[in-house]
C-alpha positions, -999 to 999 in steps of 0.1 A, spaced: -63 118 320 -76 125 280 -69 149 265 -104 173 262 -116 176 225 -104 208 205 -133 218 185 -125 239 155 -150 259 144 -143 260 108 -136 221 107 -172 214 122 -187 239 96 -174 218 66 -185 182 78 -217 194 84 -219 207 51 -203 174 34 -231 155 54 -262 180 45 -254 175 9 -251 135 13 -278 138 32 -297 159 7 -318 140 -24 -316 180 -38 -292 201 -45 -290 232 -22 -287 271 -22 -263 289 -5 -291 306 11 -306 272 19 -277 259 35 -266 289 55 -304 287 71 -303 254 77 -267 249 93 -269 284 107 -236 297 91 -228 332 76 -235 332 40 -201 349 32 -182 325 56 -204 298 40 -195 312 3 -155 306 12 -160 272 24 -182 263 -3 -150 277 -28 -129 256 -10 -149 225 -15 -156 231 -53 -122 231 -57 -112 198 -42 -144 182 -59 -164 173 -23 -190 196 -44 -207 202 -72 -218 237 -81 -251 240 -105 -252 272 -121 -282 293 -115 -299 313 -109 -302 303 -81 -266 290 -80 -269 258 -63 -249 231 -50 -248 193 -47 -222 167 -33 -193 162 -56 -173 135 -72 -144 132 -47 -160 114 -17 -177 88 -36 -140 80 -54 -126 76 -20 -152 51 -11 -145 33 -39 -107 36 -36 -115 18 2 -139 -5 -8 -114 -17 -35 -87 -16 -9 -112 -40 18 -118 -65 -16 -85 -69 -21 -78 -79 9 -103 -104 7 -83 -117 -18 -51 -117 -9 -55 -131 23 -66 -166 9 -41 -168 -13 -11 -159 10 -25 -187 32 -27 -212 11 7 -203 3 20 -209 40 0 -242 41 25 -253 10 57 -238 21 54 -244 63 69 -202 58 53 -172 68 40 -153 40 40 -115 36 25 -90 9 45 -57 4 34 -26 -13 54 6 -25 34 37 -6 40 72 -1 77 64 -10 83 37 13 82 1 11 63 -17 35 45 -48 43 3 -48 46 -4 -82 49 7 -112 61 -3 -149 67 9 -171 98 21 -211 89 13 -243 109 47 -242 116 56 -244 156 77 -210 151 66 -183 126 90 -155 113 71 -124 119 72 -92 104 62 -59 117 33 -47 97 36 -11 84 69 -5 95 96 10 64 117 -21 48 148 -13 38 157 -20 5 193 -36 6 175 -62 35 145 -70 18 139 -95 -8 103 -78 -16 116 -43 -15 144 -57 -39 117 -71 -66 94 -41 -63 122 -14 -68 137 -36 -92 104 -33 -117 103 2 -114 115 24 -145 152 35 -143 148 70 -133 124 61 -105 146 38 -91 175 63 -93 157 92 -75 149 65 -47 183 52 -45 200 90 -43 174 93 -15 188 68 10 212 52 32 225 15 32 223 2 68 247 -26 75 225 -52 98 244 -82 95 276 -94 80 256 -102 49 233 -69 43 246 -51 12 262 -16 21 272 -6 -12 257 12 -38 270 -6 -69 267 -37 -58 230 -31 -50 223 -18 -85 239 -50 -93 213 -73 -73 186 -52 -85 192 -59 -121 200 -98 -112 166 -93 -92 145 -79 -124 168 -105 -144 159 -137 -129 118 -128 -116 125 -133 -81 143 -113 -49 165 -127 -21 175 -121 15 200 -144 22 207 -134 57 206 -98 54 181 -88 78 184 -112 105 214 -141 109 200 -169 103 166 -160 82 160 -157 44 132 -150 22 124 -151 -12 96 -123 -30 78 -125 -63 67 -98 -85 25 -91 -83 21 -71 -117 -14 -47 -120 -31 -49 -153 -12 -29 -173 22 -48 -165 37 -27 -135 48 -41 -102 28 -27 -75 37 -53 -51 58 -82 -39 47 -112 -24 71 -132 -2 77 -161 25 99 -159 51 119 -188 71 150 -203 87 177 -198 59 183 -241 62 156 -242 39 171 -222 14 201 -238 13 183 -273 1 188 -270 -40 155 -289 -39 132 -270 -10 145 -236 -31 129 -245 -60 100 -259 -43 97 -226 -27 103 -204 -59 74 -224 -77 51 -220 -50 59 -181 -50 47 -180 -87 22 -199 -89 6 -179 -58 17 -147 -74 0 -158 -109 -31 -167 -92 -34 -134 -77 -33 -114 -106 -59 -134 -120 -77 -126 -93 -69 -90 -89 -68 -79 -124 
């Protein structure tokens, strides 16, 4: 059985107003809006306060003091338009990437203090490493947390760092904190991250650095595979090359 909606009152009162004033090719008095969404005029004066203050309007001083749609919701249209285009771009790219390495590709990002992965692209292969999308990565079993944190200034990858625990998952994961520091300054050191084996016996996979426009590392991009093929001196650097030239190409395309 569902669960009956909850309608709050107060709720319902501000998206109506958010939509009037999109709706609206003028801007409107508070007298205008209370008669046409049949609100109080002083319940109607608080939510408009509220609104001003978080930018979803505009008040134009008066008299009559008047009010239009403001700057916020138009940025987060753009913010999720720009998140939909980039998609569009990354997905190509990561998939031309599998094509070349017969590996699972994955993009991770560094959001709301969590590493996790937002994309990913499937090989021809018969079997595919999968990821779960969305899902926290730890840090000391993740070759693209490992690059990401790695490019972050010092003092934000300290406070991350004091923050967390080191999970052992296999024989190989890294449960101490030294040696961590350690890979993450051979990680920044050499352009690349590893798991070798630390999330799952048996898997690897290798991340890149994807730096923004003004040089900092917002994401990684990675592949994923059976850890045989990164044991081959010669399939390694095939793999690595592929990884930057992918990763170059999408900050061409990106910045």
């Amino acid at each position: 059985m569902k669960d009956e909606m909850v309608v709050v009152p107060a709720v319902m009162r501000t998206l109506n107003i958010i939509e009037a004033l999109f709706a609206s090719a003028e801007p409107k008095s508070l007298n205008e809006l209370s008669r046409e969404l049949e609100i109080p005029t002083a319940s109607l004066f608080r939510i408009m306060k509220n609104l001003a203050s978080r930018e979803y309007v505009t008040v134009l001083e008066g008299p009559p003091v008047r009010y239009t749609i403001g700057h916020k919701p138009f940025r987060l249209v753009t913010g999720y338009q720009n998140r939909t285009d980039r998609k569009h771009v990354i997905k190509p790219v990561m998939q031309e990437l599998t094509d070349r390495t017969n590996q699972t590709a994955q993009y991770a990002v560094f959001q709301n203090g969590q590493f996790i992965y937002t994309e990913q692209a499937l090989s021809a292969a018969e079997l595919n490493v999968l990821a779960q999308l969305y899902m926290p990565l730890e840090v000391n079993s993740s070759a693209g947390a490992k690059v990401i944190l790695a490019n972050q200034r010092e003092e934000v990858r300290e406070q991350y760092l004091a923050g967390i625990t080191l999970h052992k998952r296999t024989a190989r994961t890294i449960d101490d904190m030294d040696v961590l520091r350690k890979e993450l300054a051979l990680t920044k050191k050499r352009g690349y991250g590893m798991d070798d084996e630390e999330f799952t016996a048996g898997i690897g996979c290798m991340a890149v650095p994807v730096f923004d426009g003004e040089g900092q590392c917002t994401a990684a991009l990675g592949v994923t595979g059976y850890i045989e093929e990164y044991r081959n001196p010669e399939n390694f650097e095939y793999i690595k090359r592929c990884l930057f030239e992918a990763a170059g190409e999408l900050m061409k395309k990106l910045n």
